[in-house]
SEFI-907544 format. One record per residue (C-alpha): residue in one letter; x, y, z. Coordinates in steps of 0.25 Angstrom, whole numbers, plus 5000, padded with zeros to 4 digits. Last residue first. Layout:
% residues N
aXYZ...
***
This chain:
% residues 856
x527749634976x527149524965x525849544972x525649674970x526149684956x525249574953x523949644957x524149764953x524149684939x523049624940x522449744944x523049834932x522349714923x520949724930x520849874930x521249884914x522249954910x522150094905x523550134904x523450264912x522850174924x523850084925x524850184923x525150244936x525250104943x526350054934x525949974924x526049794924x525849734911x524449694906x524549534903x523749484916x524049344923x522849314930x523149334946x521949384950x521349264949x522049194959x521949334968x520349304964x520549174969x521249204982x520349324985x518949224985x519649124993x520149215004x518549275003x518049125005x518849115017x518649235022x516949225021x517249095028x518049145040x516849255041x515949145041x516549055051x516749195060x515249215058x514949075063x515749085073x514949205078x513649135076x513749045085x514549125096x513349225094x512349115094x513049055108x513049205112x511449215113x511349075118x512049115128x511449255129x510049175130x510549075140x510949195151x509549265147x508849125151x509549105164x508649165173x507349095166x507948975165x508448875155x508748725159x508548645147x508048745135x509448815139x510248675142x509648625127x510148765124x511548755128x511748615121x511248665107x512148795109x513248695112x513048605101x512848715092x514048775098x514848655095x514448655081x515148795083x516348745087x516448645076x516148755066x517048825071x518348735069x517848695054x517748825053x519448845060x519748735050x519048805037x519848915043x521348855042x520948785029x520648915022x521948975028x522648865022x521848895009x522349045010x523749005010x523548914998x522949024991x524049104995x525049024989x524349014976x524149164976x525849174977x525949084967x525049124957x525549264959x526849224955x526349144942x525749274939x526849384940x527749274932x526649264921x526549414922x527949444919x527949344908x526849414905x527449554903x528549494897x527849454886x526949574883x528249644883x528749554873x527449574864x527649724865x528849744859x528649644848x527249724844x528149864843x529049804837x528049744825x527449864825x528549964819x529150064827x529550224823x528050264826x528150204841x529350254841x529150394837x527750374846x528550324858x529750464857x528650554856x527950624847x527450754849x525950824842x525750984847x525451014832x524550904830x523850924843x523551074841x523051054826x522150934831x521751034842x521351144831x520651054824x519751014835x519451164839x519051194826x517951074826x517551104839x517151244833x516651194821x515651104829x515451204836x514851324825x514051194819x513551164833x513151314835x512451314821x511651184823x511051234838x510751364832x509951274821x509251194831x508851334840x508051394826x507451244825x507151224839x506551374839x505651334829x505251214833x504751284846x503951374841x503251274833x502851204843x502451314852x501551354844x501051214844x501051204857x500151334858x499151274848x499151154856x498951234870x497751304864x496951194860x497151114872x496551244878x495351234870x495351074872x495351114887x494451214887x493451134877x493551014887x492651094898x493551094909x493451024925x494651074933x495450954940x496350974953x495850874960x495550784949x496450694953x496350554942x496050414947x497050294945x498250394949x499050494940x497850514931x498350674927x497050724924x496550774911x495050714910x494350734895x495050614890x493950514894x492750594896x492250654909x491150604919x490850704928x490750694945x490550814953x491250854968x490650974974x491551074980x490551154986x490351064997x491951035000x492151174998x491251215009x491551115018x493151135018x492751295020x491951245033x493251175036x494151265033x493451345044x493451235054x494751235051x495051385054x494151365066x494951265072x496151355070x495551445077x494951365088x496451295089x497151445091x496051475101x496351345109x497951375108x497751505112x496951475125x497951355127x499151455126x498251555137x498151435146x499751395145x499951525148x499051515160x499651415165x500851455164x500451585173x499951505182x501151405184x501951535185x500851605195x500851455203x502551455203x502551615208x501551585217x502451465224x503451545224x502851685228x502351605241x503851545244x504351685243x503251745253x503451595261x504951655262x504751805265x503751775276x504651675282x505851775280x504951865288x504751775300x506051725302x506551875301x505551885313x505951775321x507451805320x507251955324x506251915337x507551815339x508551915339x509651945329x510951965332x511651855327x510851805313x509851685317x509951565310x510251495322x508951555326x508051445316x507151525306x508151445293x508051315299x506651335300x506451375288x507151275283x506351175290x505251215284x505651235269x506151095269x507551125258x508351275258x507751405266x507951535260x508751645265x508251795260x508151825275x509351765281x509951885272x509051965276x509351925293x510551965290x510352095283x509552135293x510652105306x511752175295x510652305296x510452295311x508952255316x507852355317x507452365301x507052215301x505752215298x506252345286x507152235282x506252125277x505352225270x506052215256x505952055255x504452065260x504052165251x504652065240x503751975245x502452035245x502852095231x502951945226x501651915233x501052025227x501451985213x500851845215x499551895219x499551975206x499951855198x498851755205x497751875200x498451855185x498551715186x497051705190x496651815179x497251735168x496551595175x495251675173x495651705160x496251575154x495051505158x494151605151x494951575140x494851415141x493451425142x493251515130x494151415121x493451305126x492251355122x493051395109x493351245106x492051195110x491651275099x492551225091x492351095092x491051105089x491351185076x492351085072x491450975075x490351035068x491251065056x491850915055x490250855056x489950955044x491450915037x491050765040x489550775032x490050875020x491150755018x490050635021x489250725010x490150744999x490750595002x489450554999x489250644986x490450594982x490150444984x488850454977x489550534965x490650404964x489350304966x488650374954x490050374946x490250224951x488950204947x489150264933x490350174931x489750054934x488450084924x489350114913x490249994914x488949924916x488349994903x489749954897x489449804900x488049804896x488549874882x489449754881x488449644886x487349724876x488449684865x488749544870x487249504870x487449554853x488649474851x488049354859x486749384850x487549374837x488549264839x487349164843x486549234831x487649194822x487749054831x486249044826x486649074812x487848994810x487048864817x485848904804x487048944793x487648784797x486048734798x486048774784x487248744779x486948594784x485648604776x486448644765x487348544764x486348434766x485448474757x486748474746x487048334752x485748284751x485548334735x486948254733x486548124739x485348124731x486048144717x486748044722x485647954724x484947984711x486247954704x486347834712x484747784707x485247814693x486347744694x485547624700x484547634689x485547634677x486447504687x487547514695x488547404691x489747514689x489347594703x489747474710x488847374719x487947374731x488347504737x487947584726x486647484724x486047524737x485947654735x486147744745x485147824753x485247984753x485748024769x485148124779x486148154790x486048314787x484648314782x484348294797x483248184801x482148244806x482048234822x481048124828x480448194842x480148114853x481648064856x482247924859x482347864847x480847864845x480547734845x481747684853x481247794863x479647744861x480047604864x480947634877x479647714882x478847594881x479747524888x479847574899x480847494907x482147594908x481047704915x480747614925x482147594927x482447734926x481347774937x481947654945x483447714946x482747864949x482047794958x483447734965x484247864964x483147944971x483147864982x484747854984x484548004983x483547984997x484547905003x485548005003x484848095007x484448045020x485947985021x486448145020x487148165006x488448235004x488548284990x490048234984x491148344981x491048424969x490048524968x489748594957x489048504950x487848514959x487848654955x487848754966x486948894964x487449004973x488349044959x487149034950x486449144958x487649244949x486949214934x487749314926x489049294934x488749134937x488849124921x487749144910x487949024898x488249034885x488348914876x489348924865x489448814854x490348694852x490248624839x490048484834x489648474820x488648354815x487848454806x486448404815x487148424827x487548564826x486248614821x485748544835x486848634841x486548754834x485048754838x485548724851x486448824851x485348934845x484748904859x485948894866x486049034862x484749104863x484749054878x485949114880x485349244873x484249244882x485049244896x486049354889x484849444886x484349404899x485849444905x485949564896x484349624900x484649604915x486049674913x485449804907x484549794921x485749774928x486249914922x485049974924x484849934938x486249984942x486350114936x484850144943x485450104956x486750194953x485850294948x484850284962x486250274970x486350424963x485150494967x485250444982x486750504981x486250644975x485250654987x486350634997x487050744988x485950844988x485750815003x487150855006x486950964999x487751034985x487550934976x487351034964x488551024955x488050874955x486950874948x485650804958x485150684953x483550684948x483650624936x484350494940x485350454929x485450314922x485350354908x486650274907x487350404902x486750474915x487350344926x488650364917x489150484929x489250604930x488950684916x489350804915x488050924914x488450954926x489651014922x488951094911x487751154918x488851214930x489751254918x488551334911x488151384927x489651444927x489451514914x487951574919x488451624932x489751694926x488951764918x487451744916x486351644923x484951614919x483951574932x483951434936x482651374933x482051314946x482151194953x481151164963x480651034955x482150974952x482350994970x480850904972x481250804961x482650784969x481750794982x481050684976x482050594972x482950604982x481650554991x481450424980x483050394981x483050404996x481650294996x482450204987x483750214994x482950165007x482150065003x483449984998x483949954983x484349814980x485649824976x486049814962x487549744962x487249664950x487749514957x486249494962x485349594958x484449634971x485749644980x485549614995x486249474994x487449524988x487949664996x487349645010x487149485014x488549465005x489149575013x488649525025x488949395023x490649435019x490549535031x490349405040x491449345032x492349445034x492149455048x492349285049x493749315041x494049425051x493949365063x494749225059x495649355056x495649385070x495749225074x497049215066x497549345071x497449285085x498049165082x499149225075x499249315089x499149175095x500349125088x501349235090x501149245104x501549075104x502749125093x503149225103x502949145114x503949025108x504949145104x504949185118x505249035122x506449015111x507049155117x508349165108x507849125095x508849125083x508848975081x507248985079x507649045067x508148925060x509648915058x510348945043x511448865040x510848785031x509948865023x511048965019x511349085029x510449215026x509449195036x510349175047x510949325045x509549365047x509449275059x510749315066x510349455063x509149445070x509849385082x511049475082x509949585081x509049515093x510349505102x510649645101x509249695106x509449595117x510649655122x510049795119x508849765127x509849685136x510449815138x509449905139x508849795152x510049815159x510249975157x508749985162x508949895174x509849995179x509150085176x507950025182x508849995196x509250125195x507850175197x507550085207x508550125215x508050275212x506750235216x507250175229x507850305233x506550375230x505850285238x506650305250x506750455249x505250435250x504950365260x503950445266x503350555256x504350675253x503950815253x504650925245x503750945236x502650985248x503651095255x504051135242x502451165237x502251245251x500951315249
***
């Protein structure tokens, strides 16, 4: 096999191909480099642009252009915004979607979780076939499993002390459902939920509590609401009654009418009360004529019953009622005499005393009947509001304890549903660590099946490199045998003729194998001397010896390709036994994972406010690394740490006093010390104390010479200043007018850019009516970059009017505080190296700086 001789084969055309691949090459980088650049061209663009608008953001309201000023490609932002659009269409008819799902959901949830409920608004569901007939078989085999129980033998030791703890524990309360009485007799304990079927069982049990929770505490509400039913009734009994008393004393008083709300009665709310609804009933013309109807006989049956004459007798008879009331003692009045209005007391006669006397004495025996009949029906309405008062506290007292038996009744089916969800969890745990463990051990055997394929591969293939190996070596002996014999098939000729023709010999051909082969076996190459049957000969040998060298070659490259393969075979064998190991070792952990996970039960106990000492750091306590105590360890162990606190206490008091006083006694001994130390620097200075010739002046002087020199220095000093001043004035009222020049000179060269850029505007408005005219698909690059440096130009002249105007105003800022600083100041002028020494104040020396400099 001739593997050059193949790889060096060219198909027609190909040199031609090749060359117009490598045009087409350079004409991709070339358009590589083109299409970078304007990558980064456009890239720059887009940040100019962006900053453009960011910086257009922050300009007030009238300079500020609108964002559509900003677009270079008005098409392509006309299809973005179409695109746009449709995907909002899009999203719009998704959510369209949505809201009609939701709805559908809404029906099914109202089919499933309202209508289906046999108490509406109580959340008892109506129980199914089903749950009743798995509660009924729990039952039995629960009744099966308490029958085959046997007394547990007696226990000692270690046996007997952890059996105590076992009884203890389970003798905590789980849940309220067994304060409430409310327990079913046959539920398993929860130290022994060891089977899956035990705790499926355990489940049934408990949705039977939470049933029977639910039914007793509804059943507790039938008798409130009837209770509640009733006593309204009661009540606007006893406020009639109240209310006719009311009337008969003449008082006006509101009273309390309870009634049950839309909570307590719930079908009211799919009942619509005419009054309820506002706008005017639409009436079809059939029914419309048929109230017309109605509305006339009704007319007629009152004007038959307006003529009946009869009856009209018996209500003026009557006085409208069938029943005549006894008049009240409360409106009864005595007759007055006649005489007492007649004429005046002094003509009264014996009899006509006597008769007002009685009459009086009348009037007062009606009043005193009177005010006791009015205390009587005032104790009466007292009472019946009293027994008002009292059955509302009463109805509000079993409210009260109905509301802490719900409280109760919510947290025990949270507790039952809590253990339910455990249990579930439990057995959907157990469940995917079984399926987990077959598929490991699945996998794993198809893992080792592999594993025994691959390594009986890996052998065969072993024993073929190793034969190929062998066979390789006997050709590489087979050549070298033909190197070393080469002389002995020319032993005849001359020694230089042989060494000639080897050196010919160990020539290899260069390019075409064939036709350097033949170049090579041609006579020209022929050494002088040597015949033609030589030539032929030597041609035939170094044949030999070359497809000898070329065979070895190619076996060489197959045996090294073999031999990789098979070290890459014998890594992948490794590799798989590695991976069934290590799959093993899970699978291991696994089965340990299992195991702790079943024996590791989960309880639930309720446990007393206070008795709980876990950090709450979040809303619901860690207890992952919780021990459960009896409490008298801990209070013992309380016990303990006290007393040793308390020993430690005084310990510790003890020692502060012993340290206090070494702390006293060394402060004394320094104080002392510092105290010595000061007296002897007093002594020091006073003995080293000179005066000099100031202080013997200053001492020698009086105060009045001593003010007098310093008030005319003070004067020359500001006369100095004054002169100082009205300089600086000068010289900064010069400026200023230089600076206004200035100012002139710039608001004339605005004035001057503004024109110019008014005629940009104009020009930029006439370039891209010509643009939206006449624009092509060729051009549209070329308009785009000039409407690109048209912007720059624009806003370039505008940063330079900027800039211009931040000089300004800052020329204008520095003339005024150079006018300011030049107050007048009354601090004289010290040289550089005492300003500092002197302790003058930073504004003064730089006042004063300032004045030196400028009056150099």
């Amino acid at each position: 096999m001739d593997f050059t001789a193949e790889s060096r084969q060219e198909s027609p055309g190909g040199p031609e191909t090749a060359q117009e691949s490598e045009v087409l090459r350079e004409e991709d980088m070339k358009d590589y480099e083109t299409k970078k650049r304007l990558t980064e061209k456009m890239e720059e663009i887009r940040h100019v642009i962006q900053e453009m608008i960011r910086e257009n953001e922050s300009v007030p309201e009238m300079e500020r252009l609108e964002l559509k000023e900003f677009n270079v490609d008005d098409e392509k932002q006309r299809r973005h915004d179409v695109m746009m659009e449709e995907e909002v269409a899009t999203v719009r008819e998704k959510i369209q979607m949505e809201i009609l799902e939701r709805c559908y959901l809404r029906d099914l949830l109202k089919r499933d979780c309202w209508d289906s409920l046999q108490v509406k608004d109580r959340a008892v569901k109506e129980r199914p076939q089903k749950e009743l007939d798995d509660l009924k078989r729990v039952e039995n085999i629960r009744k099966r499993e308490l029958a085959a129980d046997v007394t547990p033998q007696p226990k000692v030791g270690a046996d007997q002390q952890a059996e105590e703890v076992f009884e203890a524990l389970s003798a905590v309360a789980s849940s309220y459902s067994a304060e409430l009485e409310l327990s079913h007799p046959h539920l398993y304990d929860q130290f022994s939920l060891r089977i899956t079927e035990q705790k499926r069982n355990q489940i049934v049990l408990l949705q039977d509590v939470i049933y029977r929770v639910k039914v007793a505490l509804n059943t507790k509400f039938d008798g409130v609401y009837k209770q509640k039913v009733q006593e309204i009734a009661r009540v606007k009994e006893r406020n009639k009654q109240v209310k006719e008393l009311l009337d008969e004393l003449e008082v006006a008083e509101d009273l309390w009418e309870p009634s049950l709300n839309d909570r307590e009665v719930p079908e009211r709310v799919f009942i619509v009360d005419h009054s309820e609804i506002r706008a005017e009933k639409y009436l079809t013309p059939e029914q419309q004529e048929e109230e017309d109807q109605k509305r006339l006989e009704e007319q007629k049956r009152l004007a038959a019953k307006s003529d009946n004459v009869r009856g009209r007798a018996l209500d003026d008879m009557m006085e409208g009622v069938l029943e005549v009331k006894k008049d009240s003692i409360l409106k009864s009045e005595v007759p007055q005499p006649e005489f007492v209005l007649a004429k005046p007391d002094n003509q009264w006669t014996e009899e006509e005393k006597k008769l007002f006397k009685e009459y009086d004495k009348k009037v007062k025996e009606l009043d005193t009947e009177k005010d006791k009949y009015r205390k009587s029906l005032e104790n009466e309405i007292k009472s019946l509001q009293k027994a008002t008062k009292d059955a509302t506290e009463r109805f509000d007292d079993g409210l009260k304890k109905l509301f802490e038996r719900k409280i109760k009744s919510d947290m025990a089916i949270c507790q039952e549903e809590l253990k339910i969800k455990i249990l579930s969890y439990s057995i959907l745990m157990e469940e995917v660590m079984g399926i987990d463990e077959k598929e490991h051990q699945s996998k794993l055997g198809q893992m080792e099946a592999n594993k025994k394929k691959m390594g009986e591969e890996l052998q065969k293939f072993q024993k073929e490199v190793e034969f190929f190996h062998e066979s390789f070596d006997n050709i590489v002996t087979e050549d070298k045998a033909l190197d070393k014999e080469f002389r002995k098939e020319f032993s005849g000729l001359h020694k230089a003729m042989v060494d000639q023709l080897y050196k010919l010999f160990k020539r290899r051909p260069r390019g075409p194998k064939k036709n350097a082969m033949e170049e090579l076996d041609a006579p020209k190459n022929m050494p002088e001397g040597a015949n033609a049957t030589v030539w032929e000969k030597f041609c035939h040998v170094r044949k030999t010896k070359i497809d000898s060298e070329h065979n070895i070659k190619v076996k060489a490259s197959l045996l090294a390709e073999m031999q990789a393969t098979l070290h890459q075979k014998q890594e992948e064998n490794q590799a798989a036994q590695q991976d069934i190991e290590h799959f093993k070792e899970q699978l291991e952990n696994m089965c340990k994972e299992k195991q702790h996970f079943l024996t590791d039960i989960m309880v639930q106990f309720l446990l007393k406010q206070g008795q709980v000492e876990v950090i709450n750091a979040d809303f619901i306590p860690d207890y992952s690394d919780s021990v459960l105590l009896h409490r008298t360890v801990v209070e013992n162990l309380n016990q303990t740490i006290m007393n040793l606190g308390e020993q430690k206490i005084a310990m510790l008091m003890q020692t502060k006093d012993f340290r206090k006083g070494i702390i006293q006694v060394e402060w004394d001994n320094t104080m002392r010390r510092m105290q010595i130390e000061d007296l002897k620097n007093k002594e020091r200075d006073i003995q080293k104390l000179r005066l000099t010739e100031d202080h013997k002046e200053y001492l020698k002087s009086d105060s009045d010479s001593r003010v007098c020199k310093q008030a005319t220095s003070m004067k020359e000093a500001l006369a100095m200043q004054q002169k100082t001043y009205l300089k600086d004035v000068k010289h900064r009222k010069e400026k200023i007018r230089n600076l206004g020049s200035k100012a002139a000179m710039k608001e004339q060269k605005n004035a001057a850019l503004d024109k110019q850029i008014q005629d940009m505007h104009v020009t930029v408005s006439q370039m891209r009516h010509i643009y939206e005219a006449s624009a092509m698909e060729e051009n549209e690059a070329a308009n785009i970059e000039q409407r690109y440096q048209e912007v720059l130009l624009l806003r370039k002249l505008k940063d330079t009017a900027k800039v211009q105007m931040e000089k300004l105003a800052f020329l204008g800022a520095e003339a005024e505080r150079l006018g300011m600083r030049n107050i007048p100041s009354l601090v004289q002028s010290k040289p550089n190296d005492q300003r500092r020494d002197e302790g003058l104040h930073p504004w003064v020396w730089r006042q004063a700086s300032a004045r030196r400099l400028l009056s150099g």
